[in-house]
N, CA, C and O atoms as a GROMACS GRO file, in nm:
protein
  468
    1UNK      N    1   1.760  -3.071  -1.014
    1UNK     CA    2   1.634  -3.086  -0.944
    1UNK      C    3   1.617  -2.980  -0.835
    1UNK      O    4   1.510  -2.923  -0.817
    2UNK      N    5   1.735  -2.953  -0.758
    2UNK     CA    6   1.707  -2.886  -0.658
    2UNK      C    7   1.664  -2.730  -0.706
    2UNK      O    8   1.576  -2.660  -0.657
    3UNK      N    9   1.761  -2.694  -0.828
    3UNK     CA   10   1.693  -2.571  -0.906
    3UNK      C   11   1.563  -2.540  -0.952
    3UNK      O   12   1.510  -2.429  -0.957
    4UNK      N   13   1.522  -2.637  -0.981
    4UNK     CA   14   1.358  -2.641  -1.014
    4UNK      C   15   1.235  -2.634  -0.918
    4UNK      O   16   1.124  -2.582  -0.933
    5UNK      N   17   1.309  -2.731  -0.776
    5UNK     CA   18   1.269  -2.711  -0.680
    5UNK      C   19   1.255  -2.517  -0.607
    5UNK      O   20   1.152  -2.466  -0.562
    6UNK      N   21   1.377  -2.459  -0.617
    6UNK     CA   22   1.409  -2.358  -0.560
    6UNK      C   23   1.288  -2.238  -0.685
    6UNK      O   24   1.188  -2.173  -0.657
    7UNK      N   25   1.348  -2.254  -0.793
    7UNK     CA   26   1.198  -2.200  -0.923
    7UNK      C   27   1.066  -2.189  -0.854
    7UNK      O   28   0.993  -2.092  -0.831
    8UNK      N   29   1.053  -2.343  -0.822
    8UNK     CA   30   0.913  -2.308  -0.784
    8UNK      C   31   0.883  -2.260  -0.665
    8UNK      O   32   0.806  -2.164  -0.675
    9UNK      N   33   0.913  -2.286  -0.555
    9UNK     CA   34   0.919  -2.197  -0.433
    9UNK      C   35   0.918  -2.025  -0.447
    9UNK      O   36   0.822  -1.951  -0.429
   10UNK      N   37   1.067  -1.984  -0.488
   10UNK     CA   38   1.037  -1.859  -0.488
   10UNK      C   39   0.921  -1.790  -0.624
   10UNK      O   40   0.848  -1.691  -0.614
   11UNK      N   41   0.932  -1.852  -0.706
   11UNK     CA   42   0.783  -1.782  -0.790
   11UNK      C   43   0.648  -1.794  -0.749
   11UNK      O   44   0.559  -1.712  -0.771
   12UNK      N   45   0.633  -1.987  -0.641
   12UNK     CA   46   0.513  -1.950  -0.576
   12UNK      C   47   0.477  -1.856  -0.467
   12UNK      O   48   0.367  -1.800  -0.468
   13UNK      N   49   0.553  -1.838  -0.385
   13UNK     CA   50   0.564  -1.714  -0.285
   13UNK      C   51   0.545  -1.625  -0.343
   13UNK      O   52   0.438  -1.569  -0.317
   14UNK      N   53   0.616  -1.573  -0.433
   14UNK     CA   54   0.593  -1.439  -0.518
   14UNK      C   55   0.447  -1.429  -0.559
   14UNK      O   56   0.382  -1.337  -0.511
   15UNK      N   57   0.396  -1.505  -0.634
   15UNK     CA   58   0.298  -1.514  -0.703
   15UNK      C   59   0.186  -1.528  -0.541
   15UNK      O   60   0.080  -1.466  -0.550
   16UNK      N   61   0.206  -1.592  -0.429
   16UNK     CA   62   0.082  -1.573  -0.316
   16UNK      C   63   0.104  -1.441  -0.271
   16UNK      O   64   0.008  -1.385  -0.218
   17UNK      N   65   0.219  -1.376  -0.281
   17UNK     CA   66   0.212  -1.239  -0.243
   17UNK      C   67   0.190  -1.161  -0.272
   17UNK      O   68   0.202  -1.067  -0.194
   18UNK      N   69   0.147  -1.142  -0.389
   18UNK     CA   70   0.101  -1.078  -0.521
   18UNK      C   71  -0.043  -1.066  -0.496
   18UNK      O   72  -0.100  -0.962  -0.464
   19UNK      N   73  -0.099  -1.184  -0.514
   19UNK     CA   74  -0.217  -1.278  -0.557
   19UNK      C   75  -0.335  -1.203  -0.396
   19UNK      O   76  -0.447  -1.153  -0.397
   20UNK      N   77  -0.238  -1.231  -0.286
   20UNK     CA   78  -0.328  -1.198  -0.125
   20UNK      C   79  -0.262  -1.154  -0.033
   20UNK      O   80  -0.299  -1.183   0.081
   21UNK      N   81  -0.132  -1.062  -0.055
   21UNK     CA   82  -0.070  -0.948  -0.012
   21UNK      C   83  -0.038  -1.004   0.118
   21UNK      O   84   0.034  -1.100   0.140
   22UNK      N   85  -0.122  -0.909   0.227
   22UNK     CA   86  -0.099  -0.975   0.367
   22UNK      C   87  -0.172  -1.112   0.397
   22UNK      O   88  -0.120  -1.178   0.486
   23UNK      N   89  -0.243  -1.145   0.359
   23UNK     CA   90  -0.334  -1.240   0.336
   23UNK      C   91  -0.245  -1.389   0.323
   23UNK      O   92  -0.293  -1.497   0.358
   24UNK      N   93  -0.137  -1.377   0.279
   24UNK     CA   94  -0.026  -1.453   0.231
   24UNK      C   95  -0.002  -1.534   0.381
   24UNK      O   96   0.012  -1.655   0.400
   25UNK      N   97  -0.002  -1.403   0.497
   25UNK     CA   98   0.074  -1.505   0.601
   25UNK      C   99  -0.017  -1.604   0.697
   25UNK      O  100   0.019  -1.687   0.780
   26UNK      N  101  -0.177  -1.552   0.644
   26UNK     CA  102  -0.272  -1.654   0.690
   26UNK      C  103  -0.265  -1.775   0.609
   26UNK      O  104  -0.244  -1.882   0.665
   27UNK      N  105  -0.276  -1.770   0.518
   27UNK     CA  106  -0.262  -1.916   0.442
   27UNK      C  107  -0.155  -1.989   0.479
   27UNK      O  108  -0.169  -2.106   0.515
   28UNK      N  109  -0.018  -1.921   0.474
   28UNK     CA  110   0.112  -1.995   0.457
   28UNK      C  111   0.064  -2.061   0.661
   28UNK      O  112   0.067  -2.175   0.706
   29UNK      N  113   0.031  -1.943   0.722
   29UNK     CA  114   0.020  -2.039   0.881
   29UNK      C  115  -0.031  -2.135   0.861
   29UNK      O  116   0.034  -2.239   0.851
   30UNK      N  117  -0.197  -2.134   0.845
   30UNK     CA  118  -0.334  -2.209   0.821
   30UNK      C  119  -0.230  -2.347   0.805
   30UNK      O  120  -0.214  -2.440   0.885
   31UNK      N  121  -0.167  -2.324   0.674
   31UNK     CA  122  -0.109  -2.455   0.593
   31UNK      C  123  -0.023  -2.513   0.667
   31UNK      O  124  -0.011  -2.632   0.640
   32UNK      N  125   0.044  -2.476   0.751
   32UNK     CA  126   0.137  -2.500   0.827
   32UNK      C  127   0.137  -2.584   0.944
   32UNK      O  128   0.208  -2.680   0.971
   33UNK      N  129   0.025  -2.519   1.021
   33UNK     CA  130  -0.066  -2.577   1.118
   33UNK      C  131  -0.100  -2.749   1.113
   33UNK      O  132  -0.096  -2.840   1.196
   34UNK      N  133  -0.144  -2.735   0.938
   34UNK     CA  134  -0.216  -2.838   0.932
   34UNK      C  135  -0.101  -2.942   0.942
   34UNK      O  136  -0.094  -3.007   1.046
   35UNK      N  137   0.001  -2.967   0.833
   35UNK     CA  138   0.123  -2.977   0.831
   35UNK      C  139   0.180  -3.063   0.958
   35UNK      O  140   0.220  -3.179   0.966
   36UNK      N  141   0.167  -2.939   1.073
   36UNK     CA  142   0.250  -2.961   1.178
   36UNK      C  143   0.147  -3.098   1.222
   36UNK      O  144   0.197  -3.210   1.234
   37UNK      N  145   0.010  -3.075   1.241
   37UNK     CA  146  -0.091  -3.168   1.276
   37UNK      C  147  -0.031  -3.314   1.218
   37UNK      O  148   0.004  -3.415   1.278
   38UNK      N  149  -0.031  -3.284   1.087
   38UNK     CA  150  -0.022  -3.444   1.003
   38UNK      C  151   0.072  -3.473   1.094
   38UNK      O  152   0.027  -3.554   1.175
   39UNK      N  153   0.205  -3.437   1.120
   39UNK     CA  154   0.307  -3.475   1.169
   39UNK      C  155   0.337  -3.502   1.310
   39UNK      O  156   0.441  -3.553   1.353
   40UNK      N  157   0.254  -3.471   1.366
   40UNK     CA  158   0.220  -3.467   1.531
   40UNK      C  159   0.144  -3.602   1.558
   40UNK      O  160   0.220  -3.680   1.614
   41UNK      N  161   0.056  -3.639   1.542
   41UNK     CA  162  -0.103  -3.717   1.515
   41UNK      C  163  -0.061  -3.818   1.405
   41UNK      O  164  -0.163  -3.884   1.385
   42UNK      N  165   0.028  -3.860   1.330
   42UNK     CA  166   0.010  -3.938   1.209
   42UNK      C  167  -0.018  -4.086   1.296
   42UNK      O  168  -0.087  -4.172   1.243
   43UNK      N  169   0.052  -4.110   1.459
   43UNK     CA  170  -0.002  -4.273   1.505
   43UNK      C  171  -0.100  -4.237   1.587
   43UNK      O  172  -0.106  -4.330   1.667
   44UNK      N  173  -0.196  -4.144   1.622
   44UNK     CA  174  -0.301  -4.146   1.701
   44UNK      C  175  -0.394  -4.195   1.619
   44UNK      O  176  -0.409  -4.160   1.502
   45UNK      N  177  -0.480  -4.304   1.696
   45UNK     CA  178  -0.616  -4.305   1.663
   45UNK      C  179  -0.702  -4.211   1.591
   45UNK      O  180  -0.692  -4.199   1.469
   46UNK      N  181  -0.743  -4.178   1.626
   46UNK     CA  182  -0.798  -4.012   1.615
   46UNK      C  183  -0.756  -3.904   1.523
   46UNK      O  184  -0.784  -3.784   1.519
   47UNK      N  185  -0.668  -3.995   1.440
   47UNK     CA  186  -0.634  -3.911   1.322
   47UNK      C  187  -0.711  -3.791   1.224
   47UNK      O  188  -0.703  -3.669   1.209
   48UNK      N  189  -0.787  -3.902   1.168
   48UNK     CA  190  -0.920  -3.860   1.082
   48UNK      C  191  -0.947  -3.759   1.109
   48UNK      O  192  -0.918  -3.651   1.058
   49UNK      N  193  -1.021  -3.793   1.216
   49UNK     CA  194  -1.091  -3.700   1.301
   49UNK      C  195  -1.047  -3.555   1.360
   49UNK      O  196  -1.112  -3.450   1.360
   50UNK      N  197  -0.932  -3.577   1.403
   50UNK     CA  198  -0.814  -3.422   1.437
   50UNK      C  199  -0.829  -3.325   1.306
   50UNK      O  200  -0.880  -3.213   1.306
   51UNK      N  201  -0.770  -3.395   1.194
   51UNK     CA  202  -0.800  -3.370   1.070
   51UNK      C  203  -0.882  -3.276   1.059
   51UNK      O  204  -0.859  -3.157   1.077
   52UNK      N  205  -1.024  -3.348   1.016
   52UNK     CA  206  -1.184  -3.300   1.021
   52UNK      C  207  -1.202  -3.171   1.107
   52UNK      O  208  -1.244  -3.068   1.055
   53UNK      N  209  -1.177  -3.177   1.210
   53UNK     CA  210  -1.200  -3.113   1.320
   53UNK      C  211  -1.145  -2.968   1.275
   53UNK      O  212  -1.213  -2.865   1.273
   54UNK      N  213  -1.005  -2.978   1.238
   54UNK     CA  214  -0.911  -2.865   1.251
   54UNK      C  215  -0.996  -2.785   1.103
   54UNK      O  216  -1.018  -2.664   1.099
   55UNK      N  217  -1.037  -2.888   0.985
   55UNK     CA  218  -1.060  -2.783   0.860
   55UNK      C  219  -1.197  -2.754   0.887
   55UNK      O  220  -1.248  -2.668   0.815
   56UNK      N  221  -1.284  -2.818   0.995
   56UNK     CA  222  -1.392  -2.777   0.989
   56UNK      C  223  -1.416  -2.611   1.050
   56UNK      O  224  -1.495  -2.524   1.016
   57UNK      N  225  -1.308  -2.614   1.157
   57UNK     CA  226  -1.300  -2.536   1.267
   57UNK      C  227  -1.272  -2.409   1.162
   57UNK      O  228  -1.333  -2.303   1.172
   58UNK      N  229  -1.174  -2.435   1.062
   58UNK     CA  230  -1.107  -2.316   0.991
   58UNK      C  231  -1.239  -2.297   0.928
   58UNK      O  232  -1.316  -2.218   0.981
   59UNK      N  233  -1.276  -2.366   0.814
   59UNK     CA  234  -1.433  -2.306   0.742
   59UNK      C  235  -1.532  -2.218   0.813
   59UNK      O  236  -1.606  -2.132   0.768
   60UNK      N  237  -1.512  -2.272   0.962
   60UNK     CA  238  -1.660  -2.232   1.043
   60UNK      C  239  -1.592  -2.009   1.070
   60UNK      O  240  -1.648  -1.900   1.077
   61UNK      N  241  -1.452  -2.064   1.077
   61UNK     CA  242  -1.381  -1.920   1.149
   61UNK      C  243  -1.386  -1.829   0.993
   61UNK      O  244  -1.438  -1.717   0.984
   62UNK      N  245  -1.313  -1.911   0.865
   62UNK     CA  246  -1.328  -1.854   0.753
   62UNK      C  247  -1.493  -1.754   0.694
   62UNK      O  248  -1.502  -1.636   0.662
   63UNK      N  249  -1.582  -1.842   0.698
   63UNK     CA  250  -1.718  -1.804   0.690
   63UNK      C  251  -1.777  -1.675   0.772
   63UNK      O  252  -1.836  -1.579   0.721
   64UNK      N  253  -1.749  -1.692   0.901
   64UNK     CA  254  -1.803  -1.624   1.017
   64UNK      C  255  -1.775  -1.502   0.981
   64UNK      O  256  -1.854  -1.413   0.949
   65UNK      N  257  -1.602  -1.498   0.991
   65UNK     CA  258  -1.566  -1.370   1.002
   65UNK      C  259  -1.481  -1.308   0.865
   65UNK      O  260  -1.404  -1.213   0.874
   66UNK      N  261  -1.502  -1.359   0.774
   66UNK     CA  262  -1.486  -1.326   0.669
   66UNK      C  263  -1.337  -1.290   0.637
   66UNK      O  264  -1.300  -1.182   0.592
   67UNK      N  265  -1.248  -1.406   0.670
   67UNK     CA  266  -1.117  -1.463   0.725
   67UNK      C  267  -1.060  -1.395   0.788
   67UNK      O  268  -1.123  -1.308   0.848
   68UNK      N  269  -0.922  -1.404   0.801
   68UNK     CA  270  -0.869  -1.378   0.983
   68UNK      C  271  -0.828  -1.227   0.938
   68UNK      O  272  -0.807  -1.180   0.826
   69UNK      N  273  -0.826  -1.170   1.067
   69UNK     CA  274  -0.770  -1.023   1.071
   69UNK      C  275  -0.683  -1.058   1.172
   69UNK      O  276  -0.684  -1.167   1.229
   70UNK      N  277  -0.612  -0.973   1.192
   70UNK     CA  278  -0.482  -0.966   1.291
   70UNK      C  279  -0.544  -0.883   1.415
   70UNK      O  280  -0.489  -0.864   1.524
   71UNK      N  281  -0.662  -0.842   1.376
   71UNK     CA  282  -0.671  -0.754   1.510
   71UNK      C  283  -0.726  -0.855   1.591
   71UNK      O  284  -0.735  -0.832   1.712
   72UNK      N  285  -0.778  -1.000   1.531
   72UNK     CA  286  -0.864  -1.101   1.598
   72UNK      C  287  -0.744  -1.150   1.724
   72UNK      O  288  -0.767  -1.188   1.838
   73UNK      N  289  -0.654  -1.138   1.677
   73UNK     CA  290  -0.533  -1.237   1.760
   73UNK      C  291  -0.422  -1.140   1.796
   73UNK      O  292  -0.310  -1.184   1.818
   74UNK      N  293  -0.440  -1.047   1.801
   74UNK     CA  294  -0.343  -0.895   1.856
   74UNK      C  295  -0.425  -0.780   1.917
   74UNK      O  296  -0.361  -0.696   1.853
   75UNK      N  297  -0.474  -0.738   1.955
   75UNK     CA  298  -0.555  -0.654   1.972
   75UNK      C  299  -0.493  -0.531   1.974
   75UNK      O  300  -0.531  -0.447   1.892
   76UNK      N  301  -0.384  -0.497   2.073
   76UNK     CA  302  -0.290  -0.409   2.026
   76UNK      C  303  -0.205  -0.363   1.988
   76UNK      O  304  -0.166  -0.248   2.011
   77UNK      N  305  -0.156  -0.447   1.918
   77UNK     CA  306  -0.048  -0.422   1.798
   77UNK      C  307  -0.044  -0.295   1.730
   77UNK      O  308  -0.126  -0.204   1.744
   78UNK      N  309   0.045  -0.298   1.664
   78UNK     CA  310   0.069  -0.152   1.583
   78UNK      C  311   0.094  -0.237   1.418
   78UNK      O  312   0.031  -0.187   1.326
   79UNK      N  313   0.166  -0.335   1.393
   79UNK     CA  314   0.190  -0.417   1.272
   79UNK      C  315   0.006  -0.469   1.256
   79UNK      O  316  -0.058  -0.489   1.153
   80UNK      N  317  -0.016  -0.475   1.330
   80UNK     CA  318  -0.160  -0.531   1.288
   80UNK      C  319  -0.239  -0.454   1.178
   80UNK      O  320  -0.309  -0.509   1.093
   81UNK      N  321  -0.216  -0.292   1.193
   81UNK     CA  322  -0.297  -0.165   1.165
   81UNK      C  323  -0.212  -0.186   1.021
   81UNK      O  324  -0.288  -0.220   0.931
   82UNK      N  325  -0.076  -0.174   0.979
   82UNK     CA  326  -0.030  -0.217   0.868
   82UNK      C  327  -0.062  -0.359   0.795
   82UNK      O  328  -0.054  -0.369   0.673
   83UNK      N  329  -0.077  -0.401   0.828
   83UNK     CA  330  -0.122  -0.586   0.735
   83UNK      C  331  -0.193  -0.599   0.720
   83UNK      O  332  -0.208  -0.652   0.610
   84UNK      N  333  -0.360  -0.566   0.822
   84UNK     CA  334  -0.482  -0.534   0.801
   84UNK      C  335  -0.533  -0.456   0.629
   84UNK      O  336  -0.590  -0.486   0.525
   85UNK      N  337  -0.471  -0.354   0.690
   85UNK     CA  338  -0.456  -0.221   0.549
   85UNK      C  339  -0.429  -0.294   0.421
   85UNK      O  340  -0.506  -0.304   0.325
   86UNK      N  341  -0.288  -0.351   0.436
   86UNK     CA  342  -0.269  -0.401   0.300
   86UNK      C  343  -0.296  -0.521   0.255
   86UNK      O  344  -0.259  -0.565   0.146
   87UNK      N  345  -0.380  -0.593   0.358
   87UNK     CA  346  -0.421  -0.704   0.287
   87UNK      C  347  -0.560  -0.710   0.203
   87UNK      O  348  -0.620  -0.797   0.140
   88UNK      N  349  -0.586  -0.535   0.243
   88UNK     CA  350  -0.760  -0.520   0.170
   88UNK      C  351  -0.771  -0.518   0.040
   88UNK      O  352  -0.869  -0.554  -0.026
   89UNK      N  353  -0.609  -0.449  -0.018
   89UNK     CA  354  -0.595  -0.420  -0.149
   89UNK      C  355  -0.582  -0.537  -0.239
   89UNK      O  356  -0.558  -0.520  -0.359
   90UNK      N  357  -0.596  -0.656  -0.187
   90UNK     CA  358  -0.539  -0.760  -0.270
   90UNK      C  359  -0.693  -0.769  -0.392
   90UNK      O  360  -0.813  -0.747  -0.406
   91UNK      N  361  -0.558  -0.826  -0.461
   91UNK     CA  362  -0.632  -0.862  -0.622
   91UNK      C  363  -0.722  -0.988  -0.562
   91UNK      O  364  -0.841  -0.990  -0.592
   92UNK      N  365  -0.671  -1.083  -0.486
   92UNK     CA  366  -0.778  -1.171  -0.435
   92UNK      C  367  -0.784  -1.201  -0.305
   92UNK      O  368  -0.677  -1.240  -0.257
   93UNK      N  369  -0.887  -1.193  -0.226
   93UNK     CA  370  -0.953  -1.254  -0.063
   93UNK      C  371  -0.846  -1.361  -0.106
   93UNK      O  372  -0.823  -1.398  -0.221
   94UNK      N  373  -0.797  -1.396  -0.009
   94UNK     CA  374  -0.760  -1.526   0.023
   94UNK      C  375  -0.861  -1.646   0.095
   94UNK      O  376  -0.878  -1.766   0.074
   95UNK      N  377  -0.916  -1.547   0.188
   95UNK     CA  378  -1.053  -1.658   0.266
   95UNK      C  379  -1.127  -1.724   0.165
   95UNK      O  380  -1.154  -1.843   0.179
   96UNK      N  381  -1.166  -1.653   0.054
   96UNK     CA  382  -1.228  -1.724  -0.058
   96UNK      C  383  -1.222  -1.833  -0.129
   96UNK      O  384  -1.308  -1.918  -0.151
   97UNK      N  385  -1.072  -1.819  -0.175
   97UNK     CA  386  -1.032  -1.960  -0.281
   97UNK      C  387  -0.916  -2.067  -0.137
   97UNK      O  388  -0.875  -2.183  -0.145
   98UNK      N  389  -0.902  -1.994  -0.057
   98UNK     CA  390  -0.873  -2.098   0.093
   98UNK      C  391  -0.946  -2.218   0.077
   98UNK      O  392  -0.887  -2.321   0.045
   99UNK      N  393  -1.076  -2.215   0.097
   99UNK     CA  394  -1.188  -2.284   0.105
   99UNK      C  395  -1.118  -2.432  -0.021
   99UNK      O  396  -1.126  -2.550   0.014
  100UNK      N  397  -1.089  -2.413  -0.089
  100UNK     CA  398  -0.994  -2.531  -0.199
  100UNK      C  399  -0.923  -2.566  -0.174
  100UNK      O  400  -0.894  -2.675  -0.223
  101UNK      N  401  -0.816  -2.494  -0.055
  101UNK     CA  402  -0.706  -2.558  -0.007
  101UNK      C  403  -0.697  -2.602   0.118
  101UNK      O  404  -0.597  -2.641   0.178
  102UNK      N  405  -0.840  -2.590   0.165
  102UNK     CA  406  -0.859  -2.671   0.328
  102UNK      C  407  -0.874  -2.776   0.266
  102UNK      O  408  -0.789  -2.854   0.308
  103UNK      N  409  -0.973  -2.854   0.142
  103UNK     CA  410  -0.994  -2.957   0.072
  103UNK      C  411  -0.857  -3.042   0.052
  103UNK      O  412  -0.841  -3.160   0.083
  104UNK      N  413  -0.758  -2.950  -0.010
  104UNK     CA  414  -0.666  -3.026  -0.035
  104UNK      C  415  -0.558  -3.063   0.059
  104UNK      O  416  -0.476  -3.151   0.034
  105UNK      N  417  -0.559  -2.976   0.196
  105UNK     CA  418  -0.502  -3.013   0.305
  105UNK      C  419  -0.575  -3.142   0.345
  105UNK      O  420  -0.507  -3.232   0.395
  106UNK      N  421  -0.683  -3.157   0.330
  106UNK     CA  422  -0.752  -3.278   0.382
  106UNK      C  423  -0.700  -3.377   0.335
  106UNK      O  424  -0.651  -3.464   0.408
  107UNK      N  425  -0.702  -3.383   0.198
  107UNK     CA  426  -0.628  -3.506   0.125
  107UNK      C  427  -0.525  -3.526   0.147
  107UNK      O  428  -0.494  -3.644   0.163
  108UNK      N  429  -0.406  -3.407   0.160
  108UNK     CA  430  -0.287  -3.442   0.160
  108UNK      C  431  -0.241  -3.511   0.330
  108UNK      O  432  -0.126  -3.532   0.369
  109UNK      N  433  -0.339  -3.530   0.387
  109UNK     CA  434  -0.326  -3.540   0.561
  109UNK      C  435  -0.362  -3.716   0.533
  109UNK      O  436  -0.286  -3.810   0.557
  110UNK      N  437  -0.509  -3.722   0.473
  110UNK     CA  438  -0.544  -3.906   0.457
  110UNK      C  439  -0.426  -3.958   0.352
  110UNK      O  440  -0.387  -4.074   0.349
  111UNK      N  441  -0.395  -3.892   0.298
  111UNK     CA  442  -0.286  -3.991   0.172
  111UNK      C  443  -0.202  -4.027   0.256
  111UNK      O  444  -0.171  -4.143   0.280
  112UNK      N  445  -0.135  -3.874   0.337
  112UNK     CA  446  -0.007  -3.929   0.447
  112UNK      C  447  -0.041  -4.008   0.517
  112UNK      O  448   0.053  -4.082   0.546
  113UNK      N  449  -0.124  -4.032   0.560
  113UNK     CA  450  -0.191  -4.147   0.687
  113UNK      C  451  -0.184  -4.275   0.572
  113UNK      O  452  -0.094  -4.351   0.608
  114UNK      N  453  -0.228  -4.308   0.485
  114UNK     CA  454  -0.219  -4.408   0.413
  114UNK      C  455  -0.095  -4.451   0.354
  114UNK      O  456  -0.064  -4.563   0.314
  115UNK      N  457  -0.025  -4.338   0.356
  115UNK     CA  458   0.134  -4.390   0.284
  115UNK      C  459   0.181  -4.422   0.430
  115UNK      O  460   0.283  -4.490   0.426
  116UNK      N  461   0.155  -4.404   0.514
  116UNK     CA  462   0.247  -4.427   0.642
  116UNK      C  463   0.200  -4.568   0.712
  116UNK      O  464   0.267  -4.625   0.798
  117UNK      N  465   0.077  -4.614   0.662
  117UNK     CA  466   0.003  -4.748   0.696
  117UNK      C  467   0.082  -4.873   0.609
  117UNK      O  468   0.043  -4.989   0.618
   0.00000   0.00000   0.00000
């Protein structure tokens, strides 16, 4: 099991790095974030809602600016000018098909709230 486990990990990484180059380390955060949220917040009230809040916030930032750049959150960096670059070349936007996996962060946040009830 744990081999199959380890299979899929490193081929999915491979395959998001492939797929949205630099783009890879916005999603893997984004996802992470959320993640950390479920796990932070799972006995607050205000669950739902934190939830809501956080994927709405990402859609509104996704849309606007036509997903994240590094120069948004570095300004003067020097790695920024590299990841920027190569995340243009990707075979796919990540901000694009994101938009499916804020959905499914959503779900996977109410299920945990419900398996934990």
């Amino acid at each position: 099991m744990a081999t199959v486990l380890a299979f899929y990990v490193i081929f999915g990484l491979i395959a998001l790095i492939y797929l949205y180059r630099a783009g890879a380390i916005y999603w893997c955060a984004f996802t992470l974030i959320n993640f950390m949220l479920c796990k932070i917040f799972i006995n607050n009230n205000y669950y739902t809602f934190i939830i809501w809040g956080y994927a709405i916030i990402l859609l509104y930032y996704n849309e606007k600016f036509g997903g994240a750049y590094l120069e948004n959150f570095f300004p003067n960096s020097r790695i920024k000018i590299f990841l920027d670059y190569y995340r243009d070349g990707a075979p796919m936007q990540w901000h694009v098909v994101f938009n499916m996996t804020i959905l499914r962060m959503i779900s996977f946040a109410i299920d945990f709230k419900w398996a934990k009830a």
